[in-house]
Backbone bond lengths (Angstrom), bond angles and torsions (degrees), N, CA, C in turn:
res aa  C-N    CA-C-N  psi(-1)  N-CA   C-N-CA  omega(-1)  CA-C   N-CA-C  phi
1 X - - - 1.452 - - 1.516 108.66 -
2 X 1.233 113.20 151.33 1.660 115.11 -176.42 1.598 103.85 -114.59
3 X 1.336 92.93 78.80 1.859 94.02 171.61 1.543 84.94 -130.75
4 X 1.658 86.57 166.31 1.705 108.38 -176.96 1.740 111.73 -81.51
5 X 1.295 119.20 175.67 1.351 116.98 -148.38 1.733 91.49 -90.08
6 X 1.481 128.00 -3.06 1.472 113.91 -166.81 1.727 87.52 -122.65
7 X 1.274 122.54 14.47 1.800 122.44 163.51 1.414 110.39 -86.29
8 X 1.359 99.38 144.46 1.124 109.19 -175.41 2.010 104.56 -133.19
9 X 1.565 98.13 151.28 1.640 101.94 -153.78 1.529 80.45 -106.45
10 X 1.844 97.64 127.58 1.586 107.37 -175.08 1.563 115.66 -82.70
11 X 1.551 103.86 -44.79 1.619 122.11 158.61 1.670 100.30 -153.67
12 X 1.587 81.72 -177.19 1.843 103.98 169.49 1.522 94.28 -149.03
13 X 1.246 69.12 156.50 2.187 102.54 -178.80 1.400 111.12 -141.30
14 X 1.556 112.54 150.85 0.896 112.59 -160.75 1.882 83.25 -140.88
15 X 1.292 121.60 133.95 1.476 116.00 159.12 1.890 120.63 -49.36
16 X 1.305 105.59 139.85 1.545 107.84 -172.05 1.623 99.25 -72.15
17 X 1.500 118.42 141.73 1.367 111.30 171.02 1.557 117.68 -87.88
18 X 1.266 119.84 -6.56 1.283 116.29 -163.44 1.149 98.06 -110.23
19 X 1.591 124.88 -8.83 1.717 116.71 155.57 1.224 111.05 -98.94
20 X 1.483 141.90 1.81 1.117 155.13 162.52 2.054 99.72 -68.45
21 X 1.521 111.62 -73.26 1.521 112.58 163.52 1.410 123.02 -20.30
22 X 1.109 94.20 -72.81 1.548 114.17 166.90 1.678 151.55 -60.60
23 X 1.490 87.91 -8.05 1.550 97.90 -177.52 2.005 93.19 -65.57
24 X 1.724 88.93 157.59 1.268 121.16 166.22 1.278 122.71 -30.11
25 X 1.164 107.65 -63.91 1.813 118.30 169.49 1.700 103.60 -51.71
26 X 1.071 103.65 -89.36 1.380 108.79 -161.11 2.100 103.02 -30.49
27 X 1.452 100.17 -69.77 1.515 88.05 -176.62 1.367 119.60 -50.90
28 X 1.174 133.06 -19.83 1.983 123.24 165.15 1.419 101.02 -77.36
29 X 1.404 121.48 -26.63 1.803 104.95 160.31 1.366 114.97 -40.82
30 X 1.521 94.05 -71.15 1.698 108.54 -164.00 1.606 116.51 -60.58
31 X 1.210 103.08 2.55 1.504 121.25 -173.39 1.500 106.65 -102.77
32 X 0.981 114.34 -73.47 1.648 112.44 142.66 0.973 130.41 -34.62
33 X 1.091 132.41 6.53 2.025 130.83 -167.37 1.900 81.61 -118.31
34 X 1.579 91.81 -57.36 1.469 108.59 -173.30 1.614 115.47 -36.69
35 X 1.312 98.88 -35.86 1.521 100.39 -162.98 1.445 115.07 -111.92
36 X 1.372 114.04 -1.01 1.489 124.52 177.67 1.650 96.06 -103.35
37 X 1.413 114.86 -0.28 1.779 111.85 176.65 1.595 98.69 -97.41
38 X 1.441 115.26 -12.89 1.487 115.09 -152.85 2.155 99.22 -72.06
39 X 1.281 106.44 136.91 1.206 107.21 176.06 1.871 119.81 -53.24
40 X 1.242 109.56 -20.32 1.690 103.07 -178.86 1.954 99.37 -72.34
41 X 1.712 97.65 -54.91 1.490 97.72 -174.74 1.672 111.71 -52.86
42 X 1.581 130.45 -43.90 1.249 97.65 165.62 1.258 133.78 -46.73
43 X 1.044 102.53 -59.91 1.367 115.12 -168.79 1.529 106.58 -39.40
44 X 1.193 113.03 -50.97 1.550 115.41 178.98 1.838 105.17 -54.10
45 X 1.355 109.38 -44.26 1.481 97.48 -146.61 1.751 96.47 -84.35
46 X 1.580 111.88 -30.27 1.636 114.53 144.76 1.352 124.50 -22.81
47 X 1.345 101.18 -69.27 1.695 105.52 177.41 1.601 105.26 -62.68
48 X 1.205 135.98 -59.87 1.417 123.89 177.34 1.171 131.57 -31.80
49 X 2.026 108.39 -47.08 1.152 116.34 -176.70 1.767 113.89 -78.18
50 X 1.552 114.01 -25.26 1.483 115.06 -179.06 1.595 109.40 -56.99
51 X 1.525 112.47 -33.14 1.989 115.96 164.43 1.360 109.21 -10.97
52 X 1.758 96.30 -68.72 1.512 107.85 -161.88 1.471 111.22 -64.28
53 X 0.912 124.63 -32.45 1.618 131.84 -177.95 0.922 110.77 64.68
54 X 0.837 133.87 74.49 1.629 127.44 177.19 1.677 117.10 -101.93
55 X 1.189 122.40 115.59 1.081 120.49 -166.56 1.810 133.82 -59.45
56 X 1.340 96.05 113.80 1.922 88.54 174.88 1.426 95.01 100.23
57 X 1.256 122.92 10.88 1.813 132.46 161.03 1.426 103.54 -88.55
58 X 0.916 115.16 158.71 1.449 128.58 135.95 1.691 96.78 -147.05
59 X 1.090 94.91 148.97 1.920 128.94 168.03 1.256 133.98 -74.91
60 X 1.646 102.43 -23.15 1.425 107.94 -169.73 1.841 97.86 -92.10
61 X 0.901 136.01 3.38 1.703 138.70 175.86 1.377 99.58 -60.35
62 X 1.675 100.00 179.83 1.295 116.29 149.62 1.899 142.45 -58.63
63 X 1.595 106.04 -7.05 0.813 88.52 155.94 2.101 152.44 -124.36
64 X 1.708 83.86 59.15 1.263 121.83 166.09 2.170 122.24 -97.35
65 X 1.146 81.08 -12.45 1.819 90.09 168.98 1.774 84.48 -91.87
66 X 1.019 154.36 -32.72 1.517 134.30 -175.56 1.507 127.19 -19.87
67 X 1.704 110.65 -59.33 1.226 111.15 167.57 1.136 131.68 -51.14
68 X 1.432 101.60 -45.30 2.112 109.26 -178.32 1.553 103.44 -90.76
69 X 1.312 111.58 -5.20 1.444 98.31 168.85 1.586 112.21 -78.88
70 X 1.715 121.69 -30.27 1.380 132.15 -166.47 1.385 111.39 -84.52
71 X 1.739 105.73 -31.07 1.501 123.07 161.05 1.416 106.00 -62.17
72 X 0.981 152.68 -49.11 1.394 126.47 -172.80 1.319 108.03 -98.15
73 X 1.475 127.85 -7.49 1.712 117.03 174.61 1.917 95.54 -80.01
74 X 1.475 135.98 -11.77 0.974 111.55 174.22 1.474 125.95 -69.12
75 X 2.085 98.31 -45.32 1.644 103.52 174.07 1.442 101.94 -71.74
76 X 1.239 141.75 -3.47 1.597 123.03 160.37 1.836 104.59 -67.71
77 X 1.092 110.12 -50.55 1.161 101.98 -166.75 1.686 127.57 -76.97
78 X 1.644 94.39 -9.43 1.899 86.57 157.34 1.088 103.78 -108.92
79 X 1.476 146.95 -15.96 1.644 114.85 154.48 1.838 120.14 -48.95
80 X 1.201 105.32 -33.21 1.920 98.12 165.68 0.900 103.25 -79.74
81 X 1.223 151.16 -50.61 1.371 139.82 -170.79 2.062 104.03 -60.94
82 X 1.055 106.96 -40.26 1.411 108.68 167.90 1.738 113.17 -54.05
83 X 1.131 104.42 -76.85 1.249 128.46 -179.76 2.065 106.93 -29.65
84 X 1.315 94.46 -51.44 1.413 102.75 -178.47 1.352 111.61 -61.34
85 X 1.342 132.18 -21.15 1.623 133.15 175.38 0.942 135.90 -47.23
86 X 1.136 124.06 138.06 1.761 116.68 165.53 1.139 99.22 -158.57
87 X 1.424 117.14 157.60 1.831 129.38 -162.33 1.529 78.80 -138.23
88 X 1.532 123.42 131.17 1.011 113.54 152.31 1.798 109.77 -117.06
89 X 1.333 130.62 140.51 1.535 117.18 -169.41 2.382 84.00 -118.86
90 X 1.713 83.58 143.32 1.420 93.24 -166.95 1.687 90.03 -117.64
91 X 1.348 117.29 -157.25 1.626 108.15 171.15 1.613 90.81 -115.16
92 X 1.393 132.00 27.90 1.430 104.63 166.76 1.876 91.59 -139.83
93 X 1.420 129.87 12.81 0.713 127.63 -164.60 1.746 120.66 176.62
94 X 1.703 130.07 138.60 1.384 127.34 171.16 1.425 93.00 -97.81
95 X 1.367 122.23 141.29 1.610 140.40 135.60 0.986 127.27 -107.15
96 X 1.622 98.18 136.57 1.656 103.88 -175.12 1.720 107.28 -115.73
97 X 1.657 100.25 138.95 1.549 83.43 179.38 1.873 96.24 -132.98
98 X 1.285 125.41 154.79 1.297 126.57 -160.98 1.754 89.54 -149.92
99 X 0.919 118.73 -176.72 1.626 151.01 176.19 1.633 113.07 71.25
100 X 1.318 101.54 170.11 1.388 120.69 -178.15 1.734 95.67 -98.93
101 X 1.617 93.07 -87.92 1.529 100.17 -170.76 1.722 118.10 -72.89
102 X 1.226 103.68 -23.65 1.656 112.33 178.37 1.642 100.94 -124.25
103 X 1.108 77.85 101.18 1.841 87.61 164.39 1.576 124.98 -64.74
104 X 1.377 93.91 122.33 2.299 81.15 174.13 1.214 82.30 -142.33
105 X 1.552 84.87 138.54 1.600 123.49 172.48 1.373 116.33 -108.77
106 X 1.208 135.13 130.73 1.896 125.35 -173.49 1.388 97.10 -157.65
107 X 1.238 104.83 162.29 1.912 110.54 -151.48 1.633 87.01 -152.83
108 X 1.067 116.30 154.69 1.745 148.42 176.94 1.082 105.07 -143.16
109 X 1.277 116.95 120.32 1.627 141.05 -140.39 2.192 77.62 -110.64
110 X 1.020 129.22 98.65 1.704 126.31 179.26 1.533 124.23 -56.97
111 X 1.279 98.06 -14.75 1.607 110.32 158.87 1.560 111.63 -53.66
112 X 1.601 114.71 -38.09 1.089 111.13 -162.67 1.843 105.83 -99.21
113 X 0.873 119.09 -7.12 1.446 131.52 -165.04 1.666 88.22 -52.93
114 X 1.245 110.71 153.43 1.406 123.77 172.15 1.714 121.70 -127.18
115 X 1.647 102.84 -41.32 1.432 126.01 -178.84 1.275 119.02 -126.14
116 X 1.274 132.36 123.56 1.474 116.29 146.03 1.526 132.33 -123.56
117 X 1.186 107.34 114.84 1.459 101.63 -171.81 1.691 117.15 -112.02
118 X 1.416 104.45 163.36 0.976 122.84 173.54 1.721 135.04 -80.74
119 X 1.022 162.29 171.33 1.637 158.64 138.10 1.495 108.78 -151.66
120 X 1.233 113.26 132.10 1.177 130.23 162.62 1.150 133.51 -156.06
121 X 1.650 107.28 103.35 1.674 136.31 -171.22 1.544 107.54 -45.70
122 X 1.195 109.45 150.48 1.716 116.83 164.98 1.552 104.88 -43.15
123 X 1.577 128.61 -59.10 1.165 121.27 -177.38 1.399 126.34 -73.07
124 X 1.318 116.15 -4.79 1.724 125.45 169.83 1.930 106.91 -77.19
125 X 1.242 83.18 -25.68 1.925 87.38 -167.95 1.628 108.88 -81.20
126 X 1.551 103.99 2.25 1.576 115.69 -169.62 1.585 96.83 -102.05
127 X 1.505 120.92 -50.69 1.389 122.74 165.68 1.912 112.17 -80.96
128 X 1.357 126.61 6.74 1.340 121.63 175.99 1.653 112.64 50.28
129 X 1.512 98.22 45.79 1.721 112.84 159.74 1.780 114.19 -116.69
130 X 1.185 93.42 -178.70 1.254 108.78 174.73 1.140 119.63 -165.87
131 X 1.596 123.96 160.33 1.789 118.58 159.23 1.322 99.82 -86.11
132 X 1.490 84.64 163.71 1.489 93.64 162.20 1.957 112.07 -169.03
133 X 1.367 100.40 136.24 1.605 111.02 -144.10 1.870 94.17 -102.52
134 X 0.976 92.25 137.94 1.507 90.26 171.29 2.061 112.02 -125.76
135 X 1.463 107.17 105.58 1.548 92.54 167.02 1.413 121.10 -73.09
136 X 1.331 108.78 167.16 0.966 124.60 164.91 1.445 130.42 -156.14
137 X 1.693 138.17 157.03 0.910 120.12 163.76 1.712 141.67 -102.77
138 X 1.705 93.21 38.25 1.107 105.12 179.07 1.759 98.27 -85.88
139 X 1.318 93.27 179.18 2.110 105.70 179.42 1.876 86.80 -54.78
140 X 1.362 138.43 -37.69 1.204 122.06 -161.63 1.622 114.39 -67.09
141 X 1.300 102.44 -12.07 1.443 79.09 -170.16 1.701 132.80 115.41
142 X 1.771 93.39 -159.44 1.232 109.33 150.21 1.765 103.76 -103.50
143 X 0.829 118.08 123.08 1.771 123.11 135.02 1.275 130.80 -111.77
144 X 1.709 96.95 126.38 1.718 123.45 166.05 1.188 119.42 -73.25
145 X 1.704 113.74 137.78 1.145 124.95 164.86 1.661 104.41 -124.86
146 X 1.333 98.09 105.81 1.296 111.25 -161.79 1.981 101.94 -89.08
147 X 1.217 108.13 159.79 1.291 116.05 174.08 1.497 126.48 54.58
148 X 1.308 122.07 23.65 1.547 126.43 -168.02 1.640 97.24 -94.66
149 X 1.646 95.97 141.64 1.434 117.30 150.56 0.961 110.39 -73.76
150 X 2.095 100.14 149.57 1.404 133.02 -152.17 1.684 106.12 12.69
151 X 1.522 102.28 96.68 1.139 120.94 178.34 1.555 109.99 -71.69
152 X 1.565 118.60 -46.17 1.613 101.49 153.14 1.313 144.33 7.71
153 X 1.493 70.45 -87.76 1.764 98.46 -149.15 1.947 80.63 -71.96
154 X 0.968 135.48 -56.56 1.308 119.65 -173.57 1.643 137.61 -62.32
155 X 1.898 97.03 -12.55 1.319 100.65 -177.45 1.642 91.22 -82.82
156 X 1.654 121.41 -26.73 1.506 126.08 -157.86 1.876 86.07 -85.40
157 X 0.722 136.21 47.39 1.639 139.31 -162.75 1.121 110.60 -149.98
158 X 1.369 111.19 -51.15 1.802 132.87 -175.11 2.414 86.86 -71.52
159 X 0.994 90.47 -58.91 1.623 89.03 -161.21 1.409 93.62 -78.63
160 X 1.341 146.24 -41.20 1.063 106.08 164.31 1.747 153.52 -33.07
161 X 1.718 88.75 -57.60 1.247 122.47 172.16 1.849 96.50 -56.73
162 X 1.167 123.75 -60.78 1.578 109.61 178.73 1.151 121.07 -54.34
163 X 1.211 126.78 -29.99 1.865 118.52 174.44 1.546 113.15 -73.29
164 X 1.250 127.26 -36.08 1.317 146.30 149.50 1.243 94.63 -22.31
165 X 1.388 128.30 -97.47 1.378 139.40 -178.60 1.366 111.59 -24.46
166 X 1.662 104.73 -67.82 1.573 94.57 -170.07 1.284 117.60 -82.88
167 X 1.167 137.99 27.74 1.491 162.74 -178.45 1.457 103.71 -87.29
168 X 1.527 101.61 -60.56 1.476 128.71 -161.09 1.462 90.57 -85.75
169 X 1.011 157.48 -23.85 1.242 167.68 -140.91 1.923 101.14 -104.62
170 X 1.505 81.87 -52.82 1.724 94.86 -164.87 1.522 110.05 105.63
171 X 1.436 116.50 -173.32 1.293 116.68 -167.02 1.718 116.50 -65.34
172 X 1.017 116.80 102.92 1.755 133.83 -176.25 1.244 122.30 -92.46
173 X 1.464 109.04 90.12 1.594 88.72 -164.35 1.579 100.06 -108.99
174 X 1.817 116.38 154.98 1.320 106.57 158.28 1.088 120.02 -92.75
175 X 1.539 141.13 173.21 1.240 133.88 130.56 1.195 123.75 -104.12
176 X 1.295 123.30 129.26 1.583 155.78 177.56 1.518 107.99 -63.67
């Protein structure tokens, strides 16, 4: 981690994977993958495509799994992209780090924090996650930390830790 030698790490979070698996989207993927692999739907979309005739095709191959093959490499690829997360919140600063093959690391300096909010979907309240958004007026933005347990206690963590900061800071003002 790249913090200075007198920071101190308040927590870390990591997105839940099994509400990540499970979110809404992904299962109407896999539902859709499911059912565009199913032998009646080829067959149908075979017969549709033989209309066109196009010569030196055939339809009935492999490449009719394409769709449900691209449908499930997407929910593979945000459960790793999930999986790869970590938020760490310090008392002078949150870092976020994400990727597999390309690592990115990005930091919100809490001096600068402006907002932090909360969301939590009907289906987050079933696995006991939540998002939770943090503004700021650094170049970053907003950054999400999507899918974390006890979303609370961590958004009440993030704003704590920022008044702290700008306390210690002295008078911090934004303009709006």
């Amino acid at each position: 981690m790249t913090s200075s030698a007198n920071e101190r790490v308040v927590l870390t979070a990591r997105p839940a994977t099994s509400a990540a698996i499970f979110q809404l989207r992904n299962v109407i993927r896999l539902g859709l993958a499911a059912w565009l692999a199913a032998p009646q739907t080829l067959a149908t979309m075979a017969a549709f495509l033989d209309r066109f005739r196009i010569p030196g095709i055939r339809y009935d191959t492999g490449l009719l799994f394409i769709p449900s093959a691209l449908l499930v490499a997407s929910v593979i690829s945000w459960i790793v992209y999930q999986k790869t997360c970590s938020f760490t919140l310090t008392d002078e600063r949150l870092i976020v780090r994400y990727g597999l093959l390309l690592r990115v690391e990005d930091e919100v300096e809490l001096y600068r924090v402006v907002d932090v909010t909360q969301t939590i979907g009907i289906f987050q309240r079933i696995f006991g996650v939540g998002n939770i958004q943090v503004t700021s007026t650094d170049r970053t933005g907003t950054v999400t930390l999507p899918l974390i347990r006890s979303p609370s206690a961590v958004r009440n963590a993030i704003r704590t830790e920022a008044e702290r900061c700008k306390s210690r800071r002295g008078s911090v003002r934004i303009l709006e």
